[in-house]
C-alpha positions in Angstrom: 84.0 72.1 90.3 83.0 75.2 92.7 85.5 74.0 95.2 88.4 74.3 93.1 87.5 77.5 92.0 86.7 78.2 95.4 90.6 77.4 96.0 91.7 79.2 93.3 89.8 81.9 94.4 91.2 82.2 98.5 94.5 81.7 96.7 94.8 84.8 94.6 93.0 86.8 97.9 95.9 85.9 100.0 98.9 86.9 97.6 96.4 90.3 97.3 96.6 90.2 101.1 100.4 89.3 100.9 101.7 91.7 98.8 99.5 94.9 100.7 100.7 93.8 104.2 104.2 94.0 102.9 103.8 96.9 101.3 102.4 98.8 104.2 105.3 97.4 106.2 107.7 98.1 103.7 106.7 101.8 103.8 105.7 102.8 107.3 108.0 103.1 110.5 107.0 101.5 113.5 109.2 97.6 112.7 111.3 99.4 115.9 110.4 101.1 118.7 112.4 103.2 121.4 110.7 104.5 124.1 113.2 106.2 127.2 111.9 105.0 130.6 110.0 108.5 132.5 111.9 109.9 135.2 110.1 111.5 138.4 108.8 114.4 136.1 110.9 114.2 132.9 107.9 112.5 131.0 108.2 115.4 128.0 111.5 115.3 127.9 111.5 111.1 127.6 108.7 111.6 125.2 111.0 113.7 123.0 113.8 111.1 123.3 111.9 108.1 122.4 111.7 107.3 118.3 110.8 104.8 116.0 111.9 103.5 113.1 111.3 102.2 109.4 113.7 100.4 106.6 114.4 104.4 105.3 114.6 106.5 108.2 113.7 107.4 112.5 111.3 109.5 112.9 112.9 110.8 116.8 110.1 112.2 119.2 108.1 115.1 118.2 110.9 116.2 115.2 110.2 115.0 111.7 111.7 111.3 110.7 115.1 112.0 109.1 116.3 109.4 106.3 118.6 106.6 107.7 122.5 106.1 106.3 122.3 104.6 102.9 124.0 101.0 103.0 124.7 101.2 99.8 127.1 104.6 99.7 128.4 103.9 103.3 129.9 100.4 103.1 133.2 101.9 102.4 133.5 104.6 105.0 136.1 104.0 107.6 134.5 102.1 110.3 134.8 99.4 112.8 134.3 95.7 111.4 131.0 95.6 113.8 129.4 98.5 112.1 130.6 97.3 108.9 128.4 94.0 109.5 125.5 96.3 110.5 125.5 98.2 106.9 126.0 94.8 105.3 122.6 93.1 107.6 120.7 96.5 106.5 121.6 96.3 102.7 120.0 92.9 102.7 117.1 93.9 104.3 116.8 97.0 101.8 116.8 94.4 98.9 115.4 91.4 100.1 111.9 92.8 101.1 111.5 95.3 98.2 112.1 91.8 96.0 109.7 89.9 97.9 107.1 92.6 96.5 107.8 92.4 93.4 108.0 88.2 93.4 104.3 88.7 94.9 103.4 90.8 92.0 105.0 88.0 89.6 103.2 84.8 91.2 99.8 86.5 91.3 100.2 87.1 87.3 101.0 83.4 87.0 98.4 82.1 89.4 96.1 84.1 87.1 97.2 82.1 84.0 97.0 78.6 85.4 93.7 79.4 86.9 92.5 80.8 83.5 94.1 77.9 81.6 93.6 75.0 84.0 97.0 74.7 83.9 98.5 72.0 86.5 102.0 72.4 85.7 101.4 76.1 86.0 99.3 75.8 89.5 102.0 74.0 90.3 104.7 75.9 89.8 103.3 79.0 91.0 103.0 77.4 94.2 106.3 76.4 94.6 107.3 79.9 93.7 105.3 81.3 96.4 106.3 79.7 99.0 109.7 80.2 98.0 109.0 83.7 98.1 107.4 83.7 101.5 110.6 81.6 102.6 112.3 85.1 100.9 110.3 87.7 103.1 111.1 85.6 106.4 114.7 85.6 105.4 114.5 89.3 105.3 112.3 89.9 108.4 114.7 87.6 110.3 117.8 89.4 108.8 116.2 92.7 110.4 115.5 91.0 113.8 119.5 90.5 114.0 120.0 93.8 112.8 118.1 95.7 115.0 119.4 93.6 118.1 123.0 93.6 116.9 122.6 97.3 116.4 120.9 98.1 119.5 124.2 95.9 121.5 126.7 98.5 119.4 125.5 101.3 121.2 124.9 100.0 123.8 128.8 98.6 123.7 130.0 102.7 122.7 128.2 104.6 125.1 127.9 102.4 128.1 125.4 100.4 129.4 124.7 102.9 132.2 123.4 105.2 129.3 120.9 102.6 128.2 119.2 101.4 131.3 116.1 103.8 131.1 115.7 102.3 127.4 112.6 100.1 126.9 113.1 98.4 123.0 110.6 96.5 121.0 109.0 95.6 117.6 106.1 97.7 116.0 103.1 96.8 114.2 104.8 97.2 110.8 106.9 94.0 111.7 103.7 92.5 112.1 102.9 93.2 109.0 105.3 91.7 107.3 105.3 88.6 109.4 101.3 88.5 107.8 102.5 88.7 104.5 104.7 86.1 105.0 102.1 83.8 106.6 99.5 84.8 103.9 102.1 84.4 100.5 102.8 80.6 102.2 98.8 79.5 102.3 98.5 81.3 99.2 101.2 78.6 98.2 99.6 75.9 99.8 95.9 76.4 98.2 97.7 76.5 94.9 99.3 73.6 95.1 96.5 71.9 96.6 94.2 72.9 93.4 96.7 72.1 91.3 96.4 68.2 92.6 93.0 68.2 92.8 92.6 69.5 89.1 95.1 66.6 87.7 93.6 63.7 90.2 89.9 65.4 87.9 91.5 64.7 84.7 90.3 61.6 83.3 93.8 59.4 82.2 93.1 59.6 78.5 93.0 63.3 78.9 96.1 64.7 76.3 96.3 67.7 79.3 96.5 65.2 82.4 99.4 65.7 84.6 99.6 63.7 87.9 101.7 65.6 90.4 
């Protein structure tokens, strides 16, 4: 059966895939990206405005990256409501993604077993778990979408919208990152739950070990 270990095989490769994409997201900072408009012959001066930013901190222009507000020591400071939201959207995002890793790193041990024990019930499962996890980093990658827009509409809302029109705002490559993980961790899902239907429709009906999913 080369084509179930075959499946097996792309399965365990993709959570590989999974869990590096997200941890290169996880650690770099380009998921947001400010660059200020150039003006006649202010393009140094726009270049040293513009920044980008991580889950951790913004790096701002030519300067070093300076660590963002912790969520978690900040969400009882005296503060509108709106910004109170903000620290709650960014706590999430600081705990959902760093879990997704570690759920990676948990279904890629049990994809192991069942592959090394022919387990269906395990294949099974481990699929399941997956692409529940997958479901978990798109939670969180969503979660910083609305943060980064909600956030973006704050300042806007405090210093004027007059002050922002020379403000060009988008997503970097380390949200595309993640969004790979998330795509890779659900076909990683997928293949596992496809071998793990393909090894119990194998299994002859007397077999002790034969479960039909």
């Amino acid at each position: 059966m080369a084509w179930l270990g075959a499946l097996l095989l792309a399965a365990a490769l993709g959570a590989l895939l999974s869990f590096a994409l997200l941890a290169a997201a996880v650690a770099s900072d380009y998921w947001y990206v400010l660059e200020v408009a150039d003006a006649g012959n202010s393009t140094g001066r726009a270049a040293r405005l513009s920044s980008h930013s991580g889950l951790w901190r913004v790096c701002e222009g030519q300067n070093s990256c300076i660590p963002l507000i912790d969520p978690f020591t900040s969400g009882n400071l005296d503060v509108p409501t709106s910004v109170q939201h903000l620290i709650s959207l960014h706590r999430a995002v600081m705990v959902t993604l760093p879990l997704s890793l570690v759920l990676i790193v948990c279904g890629w041990i049990c994809g192991l077993l069942g592959s090394l024990t022919r387990s269906v019930v395990l294949l099974f499962f481990t699929g399941c778990y997956l692409l529940l996890g997958g479901a978990l980093t798109l939670v969180g990658v969503s979660v910083y979408i609305s943060y980064s827009h909600l956030a973006f509409a704050e300042t806007a809302r405090q210093y004027g919208p007059r002050h922002m029109q020379d403000i060009r705002i988008s997503f970097g490559w380390s949200l595309a990152l993640a969004w790979g993980s998330c795509a890779s961790e659900a076909l990683s899902g997928f293949l596992l739950l496809a071998a793990a239907r393909a090894l119990s429709l194998s299994r002859q009906p007397g077999d002790p070990h034969s479960v039909v999913i």
